[in-house]
Biopython code that builds the backbone (N, CA, C, O; Angstrom):
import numpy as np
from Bio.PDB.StructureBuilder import StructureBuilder

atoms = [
    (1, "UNK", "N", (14.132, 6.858, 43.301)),
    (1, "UNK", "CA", (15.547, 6.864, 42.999)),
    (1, "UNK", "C", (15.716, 7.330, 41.555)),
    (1, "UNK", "O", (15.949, 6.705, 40.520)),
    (2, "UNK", "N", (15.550, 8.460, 41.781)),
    (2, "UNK", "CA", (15.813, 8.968, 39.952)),
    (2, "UNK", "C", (17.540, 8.747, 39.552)),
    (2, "UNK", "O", (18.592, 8.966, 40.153)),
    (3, "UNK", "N", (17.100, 8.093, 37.955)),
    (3, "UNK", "CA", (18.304, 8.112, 37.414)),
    (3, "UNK", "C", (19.237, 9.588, 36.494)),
    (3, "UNK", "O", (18.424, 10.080, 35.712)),
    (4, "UNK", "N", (20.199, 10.112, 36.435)),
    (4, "UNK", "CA", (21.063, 10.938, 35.820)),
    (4, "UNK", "C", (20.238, 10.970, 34.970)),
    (4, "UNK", "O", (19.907, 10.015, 34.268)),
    (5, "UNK", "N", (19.673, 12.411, 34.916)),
    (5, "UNK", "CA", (19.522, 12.923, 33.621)),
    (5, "UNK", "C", (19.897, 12.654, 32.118)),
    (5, "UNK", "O", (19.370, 12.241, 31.084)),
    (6, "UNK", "N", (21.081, 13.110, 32.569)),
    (6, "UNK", "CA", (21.809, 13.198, 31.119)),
    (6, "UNK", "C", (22.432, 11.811, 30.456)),
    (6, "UNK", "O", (23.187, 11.802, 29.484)),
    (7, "UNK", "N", (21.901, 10.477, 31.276)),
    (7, "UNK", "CA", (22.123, 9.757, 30.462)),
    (7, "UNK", "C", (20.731, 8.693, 29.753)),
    (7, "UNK", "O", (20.696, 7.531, 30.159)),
    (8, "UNK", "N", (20.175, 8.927, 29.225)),
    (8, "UNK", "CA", (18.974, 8.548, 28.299)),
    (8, "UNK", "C", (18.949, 7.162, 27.907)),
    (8, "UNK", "O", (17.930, 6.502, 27.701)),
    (9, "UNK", "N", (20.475, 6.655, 27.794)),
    (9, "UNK", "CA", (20.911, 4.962, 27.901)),
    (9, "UNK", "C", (21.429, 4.624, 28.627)),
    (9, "UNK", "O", (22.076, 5.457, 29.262)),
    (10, "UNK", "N", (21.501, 3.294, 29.006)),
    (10, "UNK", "CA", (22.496, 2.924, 30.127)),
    (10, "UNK", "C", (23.129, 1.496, 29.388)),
    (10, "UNK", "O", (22.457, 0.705, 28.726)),
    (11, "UNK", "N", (24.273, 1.408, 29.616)),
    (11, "UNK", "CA", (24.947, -0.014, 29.426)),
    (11, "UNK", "C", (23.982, -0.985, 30.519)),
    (11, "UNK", "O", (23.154, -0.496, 31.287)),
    (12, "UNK", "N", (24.240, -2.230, 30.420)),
    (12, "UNK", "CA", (24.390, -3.377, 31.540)),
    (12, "UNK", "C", (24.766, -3.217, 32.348)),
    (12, "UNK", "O", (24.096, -3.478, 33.347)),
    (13, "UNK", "N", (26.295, -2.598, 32.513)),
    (13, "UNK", "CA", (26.963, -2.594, 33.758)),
    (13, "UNK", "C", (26.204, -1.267, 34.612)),
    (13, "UNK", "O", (25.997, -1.468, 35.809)),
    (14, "UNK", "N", (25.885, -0.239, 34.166)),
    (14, "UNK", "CA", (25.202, 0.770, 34.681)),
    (14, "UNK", "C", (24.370, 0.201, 35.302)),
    (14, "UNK", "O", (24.287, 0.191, 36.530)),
    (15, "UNK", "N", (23.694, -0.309, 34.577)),
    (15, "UNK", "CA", (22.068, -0.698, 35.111)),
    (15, "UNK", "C", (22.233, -1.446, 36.640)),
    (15, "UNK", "O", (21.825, -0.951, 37.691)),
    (16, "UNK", "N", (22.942, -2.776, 36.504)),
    (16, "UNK", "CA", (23.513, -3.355, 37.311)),
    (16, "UNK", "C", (23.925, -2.802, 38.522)),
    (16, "UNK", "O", (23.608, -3.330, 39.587)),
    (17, "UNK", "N", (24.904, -1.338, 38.438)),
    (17, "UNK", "CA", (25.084, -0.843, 39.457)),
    (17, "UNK", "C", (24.462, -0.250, 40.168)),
    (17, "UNK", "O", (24.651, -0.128, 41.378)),
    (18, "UNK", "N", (23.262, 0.409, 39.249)),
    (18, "UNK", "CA", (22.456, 0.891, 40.064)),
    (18, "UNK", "C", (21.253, 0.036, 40.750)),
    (18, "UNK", "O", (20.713, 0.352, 41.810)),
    (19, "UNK", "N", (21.027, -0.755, 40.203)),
    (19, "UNK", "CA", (20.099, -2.227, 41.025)),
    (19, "UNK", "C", (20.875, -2.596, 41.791)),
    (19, "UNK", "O", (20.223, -3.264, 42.593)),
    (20, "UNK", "N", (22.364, -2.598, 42.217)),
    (20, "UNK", "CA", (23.334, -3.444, 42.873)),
    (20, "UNK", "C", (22.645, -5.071, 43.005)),
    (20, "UNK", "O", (22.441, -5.696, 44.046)),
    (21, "UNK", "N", (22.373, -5.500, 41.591)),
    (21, "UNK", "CA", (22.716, -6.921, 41.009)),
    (21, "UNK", "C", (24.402, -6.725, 39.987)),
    (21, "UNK", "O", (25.143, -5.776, 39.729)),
    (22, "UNK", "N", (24.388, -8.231, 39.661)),
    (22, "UNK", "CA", (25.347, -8.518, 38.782)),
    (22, "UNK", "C", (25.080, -7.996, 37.747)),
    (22, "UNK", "O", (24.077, -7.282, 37.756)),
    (23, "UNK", "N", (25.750, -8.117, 36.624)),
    (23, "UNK", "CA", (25.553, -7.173, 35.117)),
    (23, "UNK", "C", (24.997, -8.784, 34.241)),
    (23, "UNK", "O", (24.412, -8.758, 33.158)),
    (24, "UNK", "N", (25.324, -10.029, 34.965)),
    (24, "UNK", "CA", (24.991, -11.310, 34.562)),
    (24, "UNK", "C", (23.480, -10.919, 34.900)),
    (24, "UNK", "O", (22.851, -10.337, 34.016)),
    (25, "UNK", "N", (22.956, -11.151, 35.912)),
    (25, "UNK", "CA", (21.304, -10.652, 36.251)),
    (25, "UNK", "C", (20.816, -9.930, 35.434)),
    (25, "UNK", "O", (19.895, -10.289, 34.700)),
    (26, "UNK", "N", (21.249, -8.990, 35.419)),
    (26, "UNK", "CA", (20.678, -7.239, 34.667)),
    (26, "UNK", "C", (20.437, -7.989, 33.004)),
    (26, "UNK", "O", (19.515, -7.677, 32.250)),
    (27, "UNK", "N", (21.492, -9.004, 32.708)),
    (27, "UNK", "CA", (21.869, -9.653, 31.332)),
    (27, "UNK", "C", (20.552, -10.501, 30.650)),
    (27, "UNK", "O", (19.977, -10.531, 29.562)),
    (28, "UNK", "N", (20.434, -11.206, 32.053)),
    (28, "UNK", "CA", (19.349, -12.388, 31.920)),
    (28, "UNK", "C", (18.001, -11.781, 31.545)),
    (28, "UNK", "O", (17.290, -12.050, 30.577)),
    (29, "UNK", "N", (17.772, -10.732, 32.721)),
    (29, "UNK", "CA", (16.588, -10.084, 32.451)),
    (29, "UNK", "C", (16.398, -9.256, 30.988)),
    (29, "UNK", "O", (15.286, -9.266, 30.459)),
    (30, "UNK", "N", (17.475, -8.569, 30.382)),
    (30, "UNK", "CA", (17.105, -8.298, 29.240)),
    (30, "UNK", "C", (16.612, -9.179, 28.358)),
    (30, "UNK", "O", (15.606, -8.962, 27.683)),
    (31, "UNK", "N", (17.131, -9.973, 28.326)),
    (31, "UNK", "CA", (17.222, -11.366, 27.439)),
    (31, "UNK", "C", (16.276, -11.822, 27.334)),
    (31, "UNK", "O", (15.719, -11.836, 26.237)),
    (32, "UNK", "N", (15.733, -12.363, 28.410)),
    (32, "UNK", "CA", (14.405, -12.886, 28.600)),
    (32, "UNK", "C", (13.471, -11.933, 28.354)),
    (32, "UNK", "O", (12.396, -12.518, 28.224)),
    (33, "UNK", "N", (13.298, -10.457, 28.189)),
    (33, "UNK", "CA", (12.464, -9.388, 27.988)),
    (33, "UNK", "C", (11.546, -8.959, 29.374)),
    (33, "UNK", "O", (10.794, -7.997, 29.532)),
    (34, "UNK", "N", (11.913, -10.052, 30.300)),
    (34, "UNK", "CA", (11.504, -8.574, 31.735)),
    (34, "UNK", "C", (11.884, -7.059, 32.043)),
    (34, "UNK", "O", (11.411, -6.135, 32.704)),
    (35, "UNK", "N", (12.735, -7.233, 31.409)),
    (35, "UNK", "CA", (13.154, -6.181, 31.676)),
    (35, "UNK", "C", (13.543, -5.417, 29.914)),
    (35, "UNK", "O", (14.282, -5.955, 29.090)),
    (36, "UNK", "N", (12.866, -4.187, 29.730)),
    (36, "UNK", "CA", (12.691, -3.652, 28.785)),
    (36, "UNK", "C", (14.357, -3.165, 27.872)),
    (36, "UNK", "O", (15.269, -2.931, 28.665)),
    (37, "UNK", "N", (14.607, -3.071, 26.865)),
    (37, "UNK", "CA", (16.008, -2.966, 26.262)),
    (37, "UNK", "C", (15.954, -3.290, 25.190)),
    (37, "UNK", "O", (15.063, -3.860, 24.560)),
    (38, "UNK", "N", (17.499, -2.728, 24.757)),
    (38, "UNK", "CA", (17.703, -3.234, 23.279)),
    (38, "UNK", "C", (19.268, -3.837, 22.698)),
    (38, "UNK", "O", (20.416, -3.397, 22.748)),
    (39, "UNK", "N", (18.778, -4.782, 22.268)),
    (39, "UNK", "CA", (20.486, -5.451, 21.623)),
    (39, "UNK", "C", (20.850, -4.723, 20.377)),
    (39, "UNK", "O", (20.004, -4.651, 19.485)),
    (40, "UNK", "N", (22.032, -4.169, 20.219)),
    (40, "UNK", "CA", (22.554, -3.567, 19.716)),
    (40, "UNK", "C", (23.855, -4.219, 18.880)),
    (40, "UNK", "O", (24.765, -3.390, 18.877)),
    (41, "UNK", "N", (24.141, -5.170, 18.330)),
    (41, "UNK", "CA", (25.173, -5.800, 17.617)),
    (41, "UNK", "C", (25.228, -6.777, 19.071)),
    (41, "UNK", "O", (24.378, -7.651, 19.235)),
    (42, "UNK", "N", (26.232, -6.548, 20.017)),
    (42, "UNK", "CA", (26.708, -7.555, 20.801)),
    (42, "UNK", "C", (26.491, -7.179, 22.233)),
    (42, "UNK", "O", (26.590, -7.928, 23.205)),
    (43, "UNK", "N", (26.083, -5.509, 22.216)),
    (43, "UNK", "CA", (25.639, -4.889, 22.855)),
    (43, "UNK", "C", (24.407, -4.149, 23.970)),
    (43, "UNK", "O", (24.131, -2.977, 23.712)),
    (44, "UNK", "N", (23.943, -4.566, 24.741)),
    (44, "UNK", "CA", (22.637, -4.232, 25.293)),
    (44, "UNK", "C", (22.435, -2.855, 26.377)),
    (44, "UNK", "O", (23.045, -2.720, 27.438)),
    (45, "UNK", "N", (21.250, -1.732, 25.716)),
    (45, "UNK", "CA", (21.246, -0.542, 25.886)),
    (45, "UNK", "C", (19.706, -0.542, 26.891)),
    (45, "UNK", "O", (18.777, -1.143, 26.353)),
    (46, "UNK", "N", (19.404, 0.091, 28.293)),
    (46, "UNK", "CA", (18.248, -0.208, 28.703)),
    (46, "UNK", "C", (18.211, 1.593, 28.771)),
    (46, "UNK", "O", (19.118, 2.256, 29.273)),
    (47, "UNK", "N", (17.075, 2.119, 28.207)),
    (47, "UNK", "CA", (16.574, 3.472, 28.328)),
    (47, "UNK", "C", (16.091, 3.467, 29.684)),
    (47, "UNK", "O", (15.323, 2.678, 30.234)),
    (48, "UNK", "N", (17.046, 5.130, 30.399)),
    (48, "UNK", "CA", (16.960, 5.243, 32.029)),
    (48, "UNK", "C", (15.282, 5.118, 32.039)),
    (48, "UNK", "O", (14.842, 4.194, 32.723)),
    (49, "UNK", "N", (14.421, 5.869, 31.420)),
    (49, "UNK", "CA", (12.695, 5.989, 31.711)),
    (49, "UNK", "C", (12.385, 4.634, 31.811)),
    (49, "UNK", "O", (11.717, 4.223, 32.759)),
    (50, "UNK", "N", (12.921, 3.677, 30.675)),
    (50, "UNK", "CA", (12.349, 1.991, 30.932)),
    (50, "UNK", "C", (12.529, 1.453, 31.986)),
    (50, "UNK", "O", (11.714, 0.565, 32.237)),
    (51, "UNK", "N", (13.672, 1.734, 33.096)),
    (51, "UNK", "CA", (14.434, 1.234, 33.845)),
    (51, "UNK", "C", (13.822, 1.825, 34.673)),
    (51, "UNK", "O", (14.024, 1.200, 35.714)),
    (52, "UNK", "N", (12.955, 2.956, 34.951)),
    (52, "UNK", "CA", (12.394, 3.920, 35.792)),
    (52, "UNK", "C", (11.329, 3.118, 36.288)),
    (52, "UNK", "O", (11.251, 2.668, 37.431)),
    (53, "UNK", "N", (10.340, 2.931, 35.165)),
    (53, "UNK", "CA", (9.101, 2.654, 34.608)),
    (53, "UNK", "C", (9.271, 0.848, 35.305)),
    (53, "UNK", "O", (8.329, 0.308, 35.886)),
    (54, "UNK", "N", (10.399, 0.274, 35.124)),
    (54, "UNK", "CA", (10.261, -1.056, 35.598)),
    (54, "UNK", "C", (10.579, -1.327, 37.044)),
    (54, "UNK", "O", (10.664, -2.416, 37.612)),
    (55, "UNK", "N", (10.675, -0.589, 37.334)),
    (55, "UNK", "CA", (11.195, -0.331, 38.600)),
    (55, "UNK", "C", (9.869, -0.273, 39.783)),
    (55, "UNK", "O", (9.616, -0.943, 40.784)),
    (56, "UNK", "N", (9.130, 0.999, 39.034)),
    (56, "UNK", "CA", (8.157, 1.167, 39.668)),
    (56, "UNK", "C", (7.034, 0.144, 39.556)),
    (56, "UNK", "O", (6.410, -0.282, 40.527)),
    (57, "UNK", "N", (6.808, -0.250, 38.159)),
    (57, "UNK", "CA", (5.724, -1.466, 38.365)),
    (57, "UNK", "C", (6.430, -1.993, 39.177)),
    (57, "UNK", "O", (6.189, -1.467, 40.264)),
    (58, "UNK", "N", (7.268, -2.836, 39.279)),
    (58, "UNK", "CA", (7.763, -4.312, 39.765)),
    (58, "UNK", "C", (7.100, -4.423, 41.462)),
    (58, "UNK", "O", (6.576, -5.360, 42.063)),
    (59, "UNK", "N", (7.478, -2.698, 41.947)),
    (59, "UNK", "CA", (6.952, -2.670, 43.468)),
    (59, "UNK", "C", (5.799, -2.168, 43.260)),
    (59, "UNK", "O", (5.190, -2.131, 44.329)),
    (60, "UNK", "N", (5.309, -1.839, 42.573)),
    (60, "UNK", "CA", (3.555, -2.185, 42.737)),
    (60, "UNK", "C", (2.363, -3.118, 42.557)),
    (60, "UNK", "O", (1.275, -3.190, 43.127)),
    (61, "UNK", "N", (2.970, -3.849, 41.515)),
    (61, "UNK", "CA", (1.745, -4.965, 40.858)),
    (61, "UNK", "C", (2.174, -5.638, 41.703)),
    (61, "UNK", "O", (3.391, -5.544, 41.862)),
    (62, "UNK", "N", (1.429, -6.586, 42.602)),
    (62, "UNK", "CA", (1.274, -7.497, 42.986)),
    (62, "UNK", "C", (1.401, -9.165, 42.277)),
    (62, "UNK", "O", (1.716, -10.139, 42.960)),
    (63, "UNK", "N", (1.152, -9.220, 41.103)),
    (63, "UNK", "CA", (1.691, -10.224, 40.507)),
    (63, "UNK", "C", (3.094, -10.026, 40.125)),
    (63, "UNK", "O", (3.578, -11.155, 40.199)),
    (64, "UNK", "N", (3.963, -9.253, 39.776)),
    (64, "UNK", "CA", (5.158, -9.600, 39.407)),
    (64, "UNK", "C", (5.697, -9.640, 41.076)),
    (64, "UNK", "O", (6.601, -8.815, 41.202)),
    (65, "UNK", "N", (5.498, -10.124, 41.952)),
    (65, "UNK", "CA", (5.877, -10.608, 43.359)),
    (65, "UNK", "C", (6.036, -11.982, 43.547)),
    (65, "UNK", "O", (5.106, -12.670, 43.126)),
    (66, "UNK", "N", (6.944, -12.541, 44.054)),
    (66, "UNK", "CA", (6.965, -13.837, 44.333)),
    (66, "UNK", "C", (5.772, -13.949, 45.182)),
    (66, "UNK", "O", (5.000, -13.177, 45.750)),
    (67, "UNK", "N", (5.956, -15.471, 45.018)),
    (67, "UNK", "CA", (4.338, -15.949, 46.217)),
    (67, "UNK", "C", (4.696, -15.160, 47.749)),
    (67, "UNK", "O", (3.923, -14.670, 48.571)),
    (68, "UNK", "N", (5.675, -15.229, 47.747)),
    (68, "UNK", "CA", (6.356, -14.986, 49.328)),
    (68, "UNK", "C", (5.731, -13.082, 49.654)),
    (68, "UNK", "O", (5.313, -12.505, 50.658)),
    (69, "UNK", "N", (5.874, -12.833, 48.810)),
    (69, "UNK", "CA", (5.341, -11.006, 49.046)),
    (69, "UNK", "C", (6.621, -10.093, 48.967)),
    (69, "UNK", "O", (6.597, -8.864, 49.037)),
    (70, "UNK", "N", (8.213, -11.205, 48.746)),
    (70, "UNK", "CA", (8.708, -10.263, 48.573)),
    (70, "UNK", "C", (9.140, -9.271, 47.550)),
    (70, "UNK", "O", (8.327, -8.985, 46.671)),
    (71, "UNK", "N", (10.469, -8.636, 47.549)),
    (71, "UNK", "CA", (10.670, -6.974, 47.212)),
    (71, "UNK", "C", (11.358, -8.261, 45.734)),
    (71, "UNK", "O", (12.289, -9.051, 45.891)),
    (72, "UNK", "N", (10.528, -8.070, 44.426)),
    (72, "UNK", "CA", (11.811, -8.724, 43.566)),
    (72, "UNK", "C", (13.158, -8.532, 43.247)),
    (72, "UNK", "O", (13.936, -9.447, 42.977)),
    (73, "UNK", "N", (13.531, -6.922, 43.288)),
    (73, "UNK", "CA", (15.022, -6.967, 43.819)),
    (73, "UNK", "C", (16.040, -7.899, 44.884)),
    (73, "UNK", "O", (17.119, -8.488, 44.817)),
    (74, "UNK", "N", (14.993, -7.637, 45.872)),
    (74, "UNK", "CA", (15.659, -8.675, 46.947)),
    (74, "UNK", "C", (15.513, -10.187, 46.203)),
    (74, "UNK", "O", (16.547, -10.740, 45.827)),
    (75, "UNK", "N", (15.019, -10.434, 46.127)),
    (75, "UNK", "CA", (14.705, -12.041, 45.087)),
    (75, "UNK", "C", (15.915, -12.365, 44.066)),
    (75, "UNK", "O", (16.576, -13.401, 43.996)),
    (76, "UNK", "N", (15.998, -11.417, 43.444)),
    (76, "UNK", "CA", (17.067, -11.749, 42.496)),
    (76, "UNK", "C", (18.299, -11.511, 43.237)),
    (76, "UNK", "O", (19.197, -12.276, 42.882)),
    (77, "UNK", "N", (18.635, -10.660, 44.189)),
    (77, "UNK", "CA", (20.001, -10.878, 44.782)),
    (77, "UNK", "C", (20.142, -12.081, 45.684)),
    (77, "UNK", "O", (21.234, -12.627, 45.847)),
    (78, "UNK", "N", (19.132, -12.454, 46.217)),
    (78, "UNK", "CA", (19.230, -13.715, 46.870)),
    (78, "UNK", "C", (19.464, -15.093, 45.921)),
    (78, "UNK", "O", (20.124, -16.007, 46.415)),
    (79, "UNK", "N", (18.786, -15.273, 44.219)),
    (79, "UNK", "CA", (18.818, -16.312, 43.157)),
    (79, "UNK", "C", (20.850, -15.835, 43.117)),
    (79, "UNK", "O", (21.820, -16.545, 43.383)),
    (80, "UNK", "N", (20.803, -14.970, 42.852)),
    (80, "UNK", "CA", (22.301, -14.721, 42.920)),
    (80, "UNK", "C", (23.337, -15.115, 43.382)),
    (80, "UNK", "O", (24.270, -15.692, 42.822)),
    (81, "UNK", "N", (23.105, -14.590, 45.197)),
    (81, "UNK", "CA", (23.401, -15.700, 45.970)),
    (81, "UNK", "C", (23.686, -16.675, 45.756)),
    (81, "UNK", "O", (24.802, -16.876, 45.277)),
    (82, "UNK", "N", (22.710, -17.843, 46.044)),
    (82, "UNK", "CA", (22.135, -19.082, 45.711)),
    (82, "UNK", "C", (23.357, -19.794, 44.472)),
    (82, "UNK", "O", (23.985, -20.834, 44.669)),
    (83, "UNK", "N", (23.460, -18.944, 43.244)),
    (83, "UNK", "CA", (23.912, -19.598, 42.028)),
    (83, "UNK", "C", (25.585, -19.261, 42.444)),
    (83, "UNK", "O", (26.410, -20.158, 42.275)),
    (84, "UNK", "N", (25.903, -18.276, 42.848)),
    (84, "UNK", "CA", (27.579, -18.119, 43.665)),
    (84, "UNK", "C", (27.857, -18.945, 44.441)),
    (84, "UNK", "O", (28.972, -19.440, 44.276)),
    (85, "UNK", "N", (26.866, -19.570, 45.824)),
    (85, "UNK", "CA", (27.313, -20.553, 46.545)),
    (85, "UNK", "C", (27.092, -21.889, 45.681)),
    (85, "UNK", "O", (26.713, -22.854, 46.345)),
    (86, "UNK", "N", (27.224, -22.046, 44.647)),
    (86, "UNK", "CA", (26.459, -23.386, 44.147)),
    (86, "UNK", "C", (28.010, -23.792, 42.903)),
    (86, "UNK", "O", (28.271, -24.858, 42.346)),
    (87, "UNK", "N", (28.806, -22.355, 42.837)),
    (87, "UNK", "CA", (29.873, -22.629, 41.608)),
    (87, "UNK", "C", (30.947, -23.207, 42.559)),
    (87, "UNK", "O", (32.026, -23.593, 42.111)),
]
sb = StructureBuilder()
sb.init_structure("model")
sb.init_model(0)
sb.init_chain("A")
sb.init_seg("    ")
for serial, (resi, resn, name, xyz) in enumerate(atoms, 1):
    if name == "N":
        sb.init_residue(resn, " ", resi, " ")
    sb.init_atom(name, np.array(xyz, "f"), 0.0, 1.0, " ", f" {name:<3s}", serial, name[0])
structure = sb.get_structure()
């Protein structure tokens, strides 16, 4: 799933849309540094190649997999889930 060329950064909300997670998810993971980025004043910028690059490990290494074997995308939209039915 290659990302647009011509954009070299992506906001949160980008990122988000294109994972179709929340921009809250996409948020956490920067934060925590799974996911590669940079804070910018108040601002958080994830370079499309980092976003490329994390993408592809995530479905290959076998350790960043839940015990279960599944897809961690699917994982986090399901924690998602989970925290929506819970508000």
């Amino acid at each position: 799933m290659p990302i647009k060329e011509n954009h070299e950064f992506m906001t949160l909300a980008e990122a988000a849309e294109m994972l179709r997670l929340s921009s809250n998810t996409v948020y956490k993971l920067c934060r925590s540094g799974e996911l590669p980025s940079k804070q910018i004043g108040r601002q958080w910028r994830i370079r499309a190649a980092d976003l490329e690059a994390w993408l592809a490990q995530s479905h290959q290494d076998p350790k960043s997999r839940p015990a279960t074997g599944a897809d961690p995308l699917v994982e986090l939209r399901r924690e998602e889930e989970e925290e929506e039915g819970e508000r």
